[in-house]
C-alpha positions in Angstrom: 14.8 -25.9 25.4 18.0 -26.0 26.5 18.5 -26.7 30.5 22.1 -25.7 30.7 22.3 -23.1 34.1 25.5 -24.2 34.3 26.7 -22.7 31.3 28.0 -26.2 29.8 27.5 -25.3 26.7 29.0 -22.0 26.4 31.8 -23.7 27.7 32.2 -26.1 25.1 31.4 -23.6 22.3 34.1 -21.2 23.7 36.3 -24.1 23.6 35.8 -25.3 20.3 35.9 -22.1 18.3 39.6 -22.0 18.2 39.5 -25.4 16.0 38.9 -25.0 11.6 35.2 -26.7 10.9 37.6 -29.3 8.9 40.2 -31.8 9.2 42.4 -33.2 6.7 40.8 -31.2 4.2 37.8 -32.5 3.9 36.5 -34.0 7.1 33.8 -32.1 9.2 34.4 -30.8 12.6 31.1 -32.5 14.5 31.7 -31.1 18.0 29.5 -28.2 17.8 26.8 -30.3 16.8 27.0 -33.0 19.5 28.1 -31.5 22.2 24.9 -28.7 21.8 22.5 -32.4 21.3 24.5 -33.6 24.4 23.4 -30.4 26.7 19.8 -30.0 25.5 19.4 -34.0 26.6 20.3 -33.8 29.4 23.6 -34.8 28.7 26.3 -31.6 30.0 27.9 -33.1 32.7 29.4 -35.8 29.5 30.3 -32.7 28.0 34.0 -32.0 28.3 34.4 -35.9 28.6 33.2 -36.1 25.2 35.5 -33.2 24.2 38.4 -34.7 25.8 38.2 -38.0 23.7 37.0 -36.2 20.2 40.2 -33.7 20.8 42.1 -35.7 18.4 39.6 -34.9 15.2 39.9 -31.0 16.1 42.6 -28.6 13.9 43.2 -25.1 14.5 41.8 -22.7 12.3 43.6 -22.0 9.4 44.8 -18.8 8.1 42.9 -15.6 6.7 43.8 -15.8 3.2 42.1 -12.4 2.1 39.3 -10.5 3.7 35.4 -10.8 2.5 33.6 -7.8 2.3 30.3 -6.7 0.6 32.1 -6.2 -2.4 33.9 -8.9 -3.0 31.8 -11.9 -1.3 30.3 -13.5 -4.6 33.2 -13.9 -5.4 34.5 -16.0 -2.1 31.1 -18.0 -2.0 32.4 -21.7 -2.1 36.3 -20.9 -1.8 38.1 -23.4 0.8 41.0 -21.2 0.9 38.5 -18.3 2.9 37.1 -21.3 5.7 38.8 -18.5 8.6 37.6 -15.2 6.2 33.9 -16.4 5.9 33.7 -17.0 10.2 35.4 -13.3 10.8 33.4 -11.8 8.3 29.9 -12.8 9.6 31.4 -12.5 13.1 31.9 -8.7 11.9 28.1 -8.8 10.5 26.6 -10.1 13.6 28.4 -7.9 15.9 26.4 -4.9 13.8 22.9 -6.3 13.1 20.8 -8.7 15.1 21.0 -12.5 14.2 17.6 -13.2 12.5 18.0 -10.6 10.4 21.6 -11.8 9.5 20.4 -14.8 8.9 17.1 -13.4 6.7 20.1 -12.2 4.4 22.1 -15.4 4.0 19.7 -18.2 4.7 18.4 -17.9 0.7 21.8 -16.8 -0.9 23.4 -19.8 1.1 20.5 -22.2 0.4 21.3 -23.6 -3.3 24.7 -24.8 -1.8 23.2 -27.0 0.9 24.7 -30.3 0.0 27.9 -28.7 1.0 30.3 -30.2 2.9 27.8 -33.1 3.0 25.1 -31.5 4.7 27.2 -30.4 7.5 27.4 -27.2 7.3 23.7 -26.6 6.9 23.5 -28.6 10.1 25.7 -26.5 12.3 23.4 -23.4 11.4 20.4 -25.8 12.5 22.0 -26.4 15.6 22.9 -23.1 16.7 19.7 -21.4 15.7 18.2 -24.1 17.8 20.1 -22.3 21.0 20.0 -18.8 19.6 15.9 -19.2 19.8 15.2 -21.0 23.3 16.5 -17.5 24.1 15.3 -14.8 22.1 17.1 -11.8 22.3 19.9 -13.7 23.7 23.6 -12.0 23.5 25.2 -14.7 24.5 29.0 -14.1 22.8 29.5 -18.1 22.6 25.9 -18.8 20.6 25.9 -16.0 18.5 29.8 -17.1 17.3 28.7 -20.4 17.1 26.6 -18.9 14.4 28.9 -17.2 12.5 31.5 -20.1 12.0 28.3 -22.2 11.1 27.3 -19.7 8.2 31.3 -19.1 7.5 32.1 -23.0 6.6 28.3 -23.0 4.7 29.8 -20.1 2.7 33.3 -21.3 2.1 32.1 -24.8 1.3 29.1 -23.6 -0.7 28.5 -26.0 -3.9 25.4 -26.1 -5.3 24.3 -29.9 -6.7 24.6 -30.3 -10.6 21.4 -29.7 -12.7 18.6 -32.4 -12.0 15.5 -33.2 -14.6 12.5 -33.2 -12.8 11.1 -36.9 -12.5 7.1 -37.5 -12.0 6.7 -37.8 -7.7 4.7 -40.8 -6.5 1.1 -40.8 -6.8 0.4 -41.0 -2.8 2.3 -37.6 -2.7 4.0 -38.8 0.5 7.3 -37.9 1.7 7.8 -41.5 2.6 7.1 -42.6 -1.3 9.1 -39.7 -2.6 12.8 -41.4 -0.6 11.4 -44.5 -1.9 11.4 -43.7 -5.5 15.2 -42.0 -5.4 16.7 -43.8 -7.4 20.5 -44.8 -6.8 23.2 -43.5 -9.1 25.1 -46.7 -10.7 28.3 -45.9 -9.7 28.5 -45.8 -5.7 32.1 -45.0 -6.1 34.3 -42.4 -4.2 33.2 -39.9 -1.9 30.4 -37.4 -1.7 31.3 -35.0 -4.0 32.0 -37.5 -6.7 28.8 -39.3 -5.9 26.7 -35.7 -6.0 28.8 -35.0 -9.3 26.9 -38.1 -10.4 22.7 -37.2 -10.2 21.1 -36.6 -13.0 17.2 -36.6 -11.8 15.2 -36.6 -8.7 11.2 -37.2 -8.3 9.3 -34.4 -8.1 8.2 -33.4 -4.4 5.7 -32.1 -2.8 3.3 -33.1 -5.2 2.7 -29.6 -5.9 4.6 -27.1 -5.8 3.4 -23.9 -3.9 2.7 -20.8 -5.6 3.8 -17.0 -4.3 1.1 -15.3 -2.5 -1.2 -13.1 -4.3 -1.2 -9.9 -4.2 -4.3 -6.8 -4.9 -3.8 -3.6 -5.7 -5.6 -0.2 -4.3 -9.4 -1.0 -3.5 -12.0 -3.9 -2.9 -11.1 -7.4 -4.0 -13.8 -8.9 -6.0 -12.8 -12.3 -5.1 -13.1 -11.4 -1.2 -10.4 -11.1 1.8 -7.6 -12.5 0.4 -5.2 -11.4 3.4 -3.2 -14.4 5.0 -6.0 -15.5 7.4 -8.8 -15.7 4.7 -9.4 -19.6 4.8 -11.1 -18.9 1.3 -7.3 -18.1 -0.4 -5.9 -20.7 -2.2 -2.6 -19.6 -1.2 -2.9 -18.5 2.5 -1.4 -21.4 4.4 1.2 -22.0 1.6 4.4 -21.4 4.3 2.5 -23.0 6.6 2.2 -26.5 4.7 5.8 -25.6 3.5 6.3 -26.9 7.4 3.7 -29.2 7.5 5.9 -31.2 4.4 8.9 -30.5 6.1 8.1 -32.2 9.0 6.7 -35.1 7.4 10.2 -35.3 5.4 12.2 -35.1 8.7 9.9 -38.5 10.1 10.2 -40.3 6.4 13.6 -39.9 6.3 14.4 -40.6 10.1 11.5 -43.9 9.6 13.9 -44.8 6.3 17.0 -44.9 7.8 16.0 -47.7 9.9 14.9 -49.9 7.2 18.3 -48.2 4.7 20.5 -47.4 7.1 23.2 -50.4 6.5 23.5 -49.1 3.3 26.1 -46.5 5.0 25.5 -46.1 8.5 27.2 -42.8 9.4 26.3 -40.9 5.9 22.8 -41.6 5.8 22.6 -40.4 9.0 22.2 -36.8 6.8 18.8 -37.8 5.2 17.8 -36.6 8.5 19.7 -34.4 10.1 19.9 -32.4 7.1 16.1 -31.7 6.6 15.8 -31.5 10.1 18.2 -28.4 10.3 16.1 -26.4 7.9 13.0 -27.5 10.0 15.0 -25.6 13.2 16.0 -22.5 11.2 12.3 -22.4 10.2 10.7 -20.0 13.0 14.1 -17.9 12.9 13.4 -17.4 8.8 11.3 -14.9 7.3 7.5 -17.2 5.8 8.2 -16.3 2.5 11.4 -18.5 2.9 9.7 -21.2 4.2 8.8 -22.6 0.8 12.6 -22.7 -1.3 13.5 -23.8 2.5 11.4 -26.9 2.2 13.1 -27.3 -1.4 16.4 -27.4 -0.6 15.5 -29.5 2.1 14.0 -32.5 -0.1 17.3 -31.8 -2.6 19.3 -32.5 0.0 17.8 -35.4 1.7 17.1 -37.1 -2.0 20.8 -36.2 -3.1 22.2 -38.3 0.4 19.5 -41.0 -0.5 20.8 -41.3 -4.4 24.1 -41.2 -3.7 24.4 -44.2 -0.5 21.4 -45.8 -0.2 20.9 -49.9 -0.8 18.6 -51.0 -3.4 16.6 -53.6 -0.6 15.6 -52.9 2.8 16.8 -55.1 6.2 14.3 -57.1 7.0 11.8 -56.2 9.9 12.7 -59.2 11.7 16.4 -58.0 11.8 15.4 -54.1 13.3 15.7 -53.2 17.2 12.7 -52.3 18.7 11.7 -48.9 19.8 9.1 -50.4 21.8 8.7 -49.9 25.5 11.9 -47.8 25.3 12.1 -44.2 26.6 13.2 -41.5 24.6 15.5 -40.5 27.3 16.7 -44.0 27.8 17.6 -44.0 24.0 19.8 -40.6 24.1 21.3 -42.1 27.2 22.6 -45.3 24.9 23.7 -42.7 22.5 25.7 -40.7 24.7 27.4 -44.0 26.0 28.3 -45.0 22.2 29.9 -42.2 21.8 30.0 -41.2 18.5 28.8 -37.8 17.1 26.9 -39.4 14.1 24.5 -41.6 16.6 24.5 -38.7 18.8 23.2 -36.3 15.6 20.5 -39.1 14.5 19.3 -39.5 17.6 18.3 -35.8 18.6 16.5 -35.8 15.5 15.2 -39.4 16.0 13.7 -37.6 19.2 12.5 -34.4 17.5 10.5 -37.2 15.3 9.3 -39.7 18.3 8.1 -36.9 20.9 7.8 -40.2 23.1 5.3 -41.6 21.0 7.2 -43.2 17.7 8.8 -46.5 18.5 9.6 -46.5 14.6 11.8 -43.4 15.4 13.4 -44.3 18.5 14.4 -47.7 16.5 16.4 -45.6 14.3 18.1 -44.4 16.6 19.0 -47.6 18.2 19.7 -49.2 14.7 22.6 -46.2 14.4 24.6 -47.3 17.8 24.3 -50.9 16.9 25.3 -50.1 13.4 28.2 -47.4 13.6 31.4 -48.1 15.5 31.6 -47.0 19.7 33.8 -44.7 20.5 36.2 -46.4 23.5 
């Protein structure tokens, strides 16, 4: 949870939501992200330091170009030209209705696009559910608007990924074999979007796929209780080990990028971050979205992994150690560095570790040796 009583956060959030979630077209604002890792570790009084030196990557907002409304917002899903409509227009929805249930609306409409804006977008949402849930019922003006320009850039930037044969998954069924047999497009040329342009297949995972819940009509079941408790139903736990799988992907892909990492440093950071967003958002979401949510979640972390990953692993000998190192010591060294893409990988790194996965913690390490400090 969040130990912020001096209202750190808000601060920053009030601060920041004058800037666009871009820059230069393209870029991703990452301030939201870090500065909300930087105050739930411990980090606040960094805060507006932080801020001071990241000022330069912040734009304003740009203009409305024409007003979303019910009626017309298929039509402005993925449109660039509405990045200040989409932010005002869920600001207008969550000013109406509470946030979860905002969210229960969007979450699967937005969900096919969340390789936008290279994960980020999807991110931001993670990171301010994370606040909006350490306190429920919270009407804290600064949180629940970090929420709507976090669902307004996911809808402006919204692109789903091109269609993708299903390959056969490894035979272990782990999330750890399933990054491992990604296979990298041939041509690792140009950025993101040309790269996702690119994918033609990804293995198929989980091993198998879960099935909706049954359902009985008006009297006895002759199979038995089949309600969601009945340990007897094949399908009972289904959202359950939806989360069970998505945890496990969050700790392959966080285990992977110290072994992957140098293929790109800052964008693998996203076979992480991204899955690990969707396993924040979880306990906000409806269970019946728990399953497509683990989906879009392995899409996304396999579509980063195709698209950047090197073909060979660095050598063990050639890894930091996560050893004898405290998970508050290692966000401490990420703070220090400085930059929002080891800040990102190492809150999730520490989501992973829960003090006790030196293979985690050495991910986060490898990212502040690997990406440039910010002086």
């Amino acid at each position: 949870m969040t130990d912020d009583t001096s209202g750190t956060l808000d601060e920053a959030l009030e601060r920041l939501h004058a800037s666009g979630p871009e820059r230069h077209g393209w870029l991703s604002n990452h301030a939201p992200m870090a500065v909300e890792a930087l105050v739930r570790h411990g980090q606040g009084r960094t805060v507006h330091r932080w801020l001071d030196r990241y000022r330069h990557k912040l734009e304003e907002m740009p203009r409305s170009y024409a007003a979303i409304t019910e009626e017309n917002w298929r039509e402005a899903l993925g449109d660039p030209r509405r990045l200040a409509d989409w932010p005002a227009y869920f600001d207008r929805e969550l000013a109406d209705h509470p946030w979860q249930d905002v969210l229960a609306v969007w979450w699967p409409r937005l969900l096919p696009g969340i390789a936008a804006g290279a994960t980020h977008p999807v991110i931001r949402v993670g990171h301010a559910v994370r606040t909006l849930l350490d306190e429920p019922g919270t009407t804290a003006a600064p949180r629940t608007a970090e929420l709507a320009h976090a669902l307004g850039y996911w809808a402006a930037r919204h692109a789903p990924l091109p269609p993708l044969r299903q390959q056969p998954g490894p035979a272990s069924g782990a999330a750890a074999d399933a990054l491992a047999a990604v296979e990298p497009i041939a041509d690792q040329s140009g950025d993101i979007r040309d790269r996702l342009a690119r994918l033609t297949a990804f293995p198929t995972w989980p091993p198998t796929a879960p099935q909706p819940s049954r359902t009985t009509g008006p009297g006895p079941d002759p199979d038995g209780p089949d309600g969601p408790d009945d340990p007897d139903n094949p399908v009972a736990d289904r959202p359950e080990e939806a989360r069970r799988r998505l945890t496990e992907l969050v700790r392959a892909a966080t285990h992977r990028y110290a072994t992957h990492g140098h293929g790109e440093p800052i964008m693998l950071v996203h076979t992480a971050t991204a899955p690990n967003a969707v396993l924040r958002a979880l306990p906000a979401l409806p269970r019946e979205l728990w399953v497509p949510s683990l989906d879009a979640a392995w899409a996304a972390s396999a579509a980063v992994t195709a698209v950047y990953a090197p073909r060979e692993p660095l050598p063990a000998d050639r890894l930091p150690s996560g050893e004898g190192v405290a998970p508050e010591e290692v966000f401490a060294r990420a703070a220090a560095h400085g930059d929002e893409h080891a800040i990102k990988l190492t809150d999730t790194a520490l989501d992973v570790a829960r003090g006790t996965d030196p293979r985690a913690l050495a991910a986060a390490l490898h990212a502040c040796a690997m990406i440039d400090p910010v002086l």
